[in-house]
C-alpha angles and dihedrals in degrees: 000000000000114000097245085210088056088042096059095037081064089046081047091049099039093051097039084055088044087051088045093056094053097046096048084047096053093049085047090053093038090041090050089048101046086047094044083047084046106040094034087083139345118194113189142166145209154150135238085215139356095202123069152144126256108281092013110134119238117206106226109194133195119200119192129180122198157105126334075225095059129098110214124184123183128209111270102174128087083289085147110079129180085036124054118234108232097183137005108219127225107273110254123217128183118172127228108198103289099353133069135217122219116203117185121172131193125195112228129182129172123211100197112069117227137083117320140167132210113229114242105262120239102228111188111222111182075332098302112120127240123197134209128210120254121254131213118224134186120220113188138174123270095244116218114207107207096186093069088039111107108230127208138188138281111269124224124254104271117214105239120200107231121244115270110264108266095232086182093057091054076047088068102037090048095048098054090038087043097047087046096052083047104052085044089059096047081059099049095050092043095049094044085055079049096060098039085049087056096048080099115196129242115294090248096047096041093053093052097049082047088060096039086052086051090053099052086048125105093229100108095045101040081054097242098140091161088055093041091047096044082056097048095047099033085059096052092046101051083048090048075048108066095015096046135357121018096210091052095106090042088053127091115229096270096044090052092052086045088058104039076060103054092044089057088045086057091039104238099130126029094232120176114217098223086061092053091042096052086054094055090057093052085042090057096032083058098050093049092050083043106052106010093038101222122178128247126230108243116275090025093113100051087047087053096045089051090048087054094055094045085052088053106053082044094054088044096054093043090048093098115226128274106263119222090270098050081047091052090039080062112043081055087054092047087046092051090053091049092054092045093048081044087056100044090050088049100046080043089060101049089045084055097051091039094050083048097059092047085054106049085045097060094052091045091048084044093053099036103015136269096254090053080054085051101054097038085058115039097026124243113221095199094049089052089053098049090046104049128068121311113213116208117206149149123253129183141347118314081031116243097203106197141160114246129188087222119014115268122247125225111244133184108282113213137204113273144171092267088061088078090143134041113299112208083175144032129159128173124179111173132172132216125358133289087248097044127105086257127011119183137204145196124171130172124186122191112187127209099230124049112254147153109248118212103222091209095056097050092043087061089046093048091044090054090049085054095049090057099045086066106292097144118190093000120202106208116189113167141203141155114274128206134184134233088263097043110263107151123219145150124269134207127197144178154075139308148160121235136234115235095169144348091283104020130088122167111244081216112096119218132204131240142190121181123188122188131182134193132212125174095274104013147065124208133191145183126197126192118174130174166149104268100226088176097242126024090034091059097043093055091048088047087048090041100051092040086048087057118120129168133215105229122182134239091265109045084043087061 
């Protein structure tokens, strides 16, 4: 008989070995898969530095690791705010047995020193994202020291021969000028032919010179009897016209004989019948010439073209003569188309001096540059400012000496939360407003009891002040800040928008820059906001920060 304990030792053994295969199968699964997730594929990130000068390049590099099946695409857009991308670099492989590495690498740069980070970078791989970590990166000033620096000395004016005059350059500005006074005279002239064109002659006299013009014309004798007749009839009815009848012109030649009827019916006219009769004739004669191109006896046109005439001086001695009122009715009327010729001359002119204008502008602009014309015409406060005389002056104590477009006026300084110990001094002078094109402060503290100050806890202090004295949605960006001759300090910079009123903020933003020093018993600061017009606003705040001296006493000299 089997031995049931050796029996279940085998059961123990068998199971435990069954256990341990398992075991042992599921690390092996969970091992293989870590290792396919893993080495499926690998994104990672670095810098060949994390300190570097303003302008400097950094080279950002992206490392992945994957399949030779994958499809991999990198960010190529400005993914790297705060820092501009200058170049995107050819993308590097190298394989590892059945893998392959992609290195990509950007070159990045930053002009404004401070603290930045790079984002973390989305990398596709097959279309799931991969991110990189963000990377912190320190942008700093290049630093002049002017102590080491060899000075010379100033050198004398130089007498400079001027440039010889570009004779082909007046060649392009006097064509074009020329070619435009000439096409404007072309327009005057034609359009003073116009006007005595249109001083038309009496109906009368103008009837007769037409047939006069028709007699000295070829058409007989060239054979052209539809132009001839066109002539003839066109001339009796522009004189029925004026003299008669106002639609004479718009009727056709029934419907002119219709209503010379019916004005002799009404008697206005003393027409003879024979005389309307005789130009119905010619009417009907014309239109058959016209459109069914008959053909005249010899001698016909001649006899149509005298009948015309004789209608004509019978028509003009039965057409009555204007009374006082119809006189009156007509020297308004004369009156009326003098002022309107007035006007026009008048609305011409100014069209001509203002076209002028536009046109002298736009060389001027051409030649100097359309901002300076801007400027020149619309005025440019900042630009006034940069151009006119600077002042340079001291103000408080310990004295903040500075260069300002205008002098700064003393306020009234009042308590703040950078006051946090006793103040035995405070003086403030400003120009300007906070929602001016340029606003200017000086500040000196003086405290009663000697201390070091630390600079980053009263620039908070002061940009909290600032806040609440109408800074709305501050951008604070912040760096060390020396002198020309070599004070150091702390600076502050940004954007915000300003406060006009409880319920107000200019949608403008306005620049700041703020600058504050520390000696062992005083504060100084030194406050520049504006409208960042993208040249002479930057200039004064450059003059002004370069311009910038400080009063130290004997002991923190020492």
């Amino acid at each position: 008989m089997l031995d049931f304990k050796q029996i279940a030792i085998k059961r123990n053994m068998i199971s435990t070995t069954l256990n341990l295969q398992i075991n042992l199968h599921f690390l092996f699964s969970l091992f293989f898969f870590l290792f396919s997730f893993f080495s499926y594929a690998q994104v990672t990130s670095s810098i060949d530095s994390t300190k570097i000068k303003i302008g400097e390049e950094i080279l950002y590099t992206i490392n992945v690791q994957a399949d030779s099946t994958d499809v991999v695409v990198f960010p190529e857009e400005q993914t790297f705010t705060p820092l501009e991308m200058i170049e995107s670099y050819k993308t590097d492989t190298t394989f590892e047995g059945a893998k392959y590495r992609l290195i990509k690498k950007y070159g990045l740069t930053q002009f404004d020193s401070g603290h930045y980070t790079i984002p973390p970078q989305r990398v596709f791989i097959n279309n799931k994202p991969f991110l990189t970590d963000s990377i912190k990166v320190e942008v700093n000033d290049v630093m002049v020291d002017t102590t080491k620096q060899k000075m010379f000395d100033i050198k004398p004016a130089m007498k400079v021969k001027s440039p010889p005059f570009d004779w082909l350059l007046l060649l392009y500005w006097l064509v074009p000028i020329l070619l435009i006074i000439g096409i404007a005279i072309y327009l005057f002239r034609r359009k003073k032919r116009k006007n005595a064109a249109e001083k038309q002659l009496p109906p009368y006299e103008e009837a007769i010179v037409a047939l006069k013009t028709l007699d000295n014309s070829q058409l007989i004798k060239e054979n052209k009897s539809k132009e001839y007749y066109s002539n003839l009839t066109e001339i009796v009815k522009r004189y029925l016209d004026r003299e008669v009848d106002e639609a004479a012109l718009e009727s056709t030649s029934d419907e002119l004989i219709t209503r010379l009827m019916m004005h002799k019916d009404a008697g206005s006219f003393d027409f003879d019948l024979e005389t309307i009769r005789k130009l119905d004739l010619i009417f009907k004669r014309a239109d058959l010439v016209k459109f069914a191109k008959m053909n005249q006896q010899s001698g016909q046109a001649e006899v149509d073209r005298k009948t015309i005439e004789e209608i004509i001086n019978e028509t003009h001695e039965a057409v009555p003569e204007p009374t006082e009122e119809e006189l009156l009715e007509n020297q308004e009327y004369l009156e009326k188309l003098r002022k309107r010729r007035k006007r026009r001359k008048w609305i011409l002119g100014i069209s001509g001096v203002i076209a002028a204008i536009i046109l002298a502008g736009i060389i001027y602009g051409s030649v100097s540059g359309f901002d300076n014309l801007k400027d020149k015409i619309l005025g440019n406060d900042l630009r006034e400012l940069n151009e006119g005389r600077w002042i340079k002056s001291e103000y408080g104590n310990p004295a903040v000496i500075l260069e300002t477009p205008e002098v700064l006026v003393r306020a009234e300084a009042s308590q703040t939360n950078a006051d946090k110990s006793a103040v035995s001094a405070k003086d403030f002078f400003t120009y300007g407003e906070m929602n001016s094109p340029l606003y200017i402060m000086v500040s000196t503290t003086q405290f009663s009891q000697k201390q070091d100050i630390a600079l980053e806890t009263a620039l908070d202090a002061v940009l909290d002040d600032l806040e609440q004295s109408g800074a709305k949605n501050m951008i604070v960006k912040r760096n060390d800040f020396e002198t020309e001759k070599g004070i150091k300090g702390l600076k502050a910079y940004g954007e915000f928008n300003v406060q006009v009123s409880d319920n107000k903020v200019l949608k403008q933003k306005s620049t700041y820059e703020l600058l504050l020093f520390a000696q062992q018993n005083g504060l100084q600061e030194v406050l520049i906001v504006y409208q960042n017009d993208g040249k002479y606003a930057e200039e004064i705040k450059k003059r002004i920060e370069a311009s910038i001296e400080l009063e130290i006493s004997e002991k923190d000299g020492q």
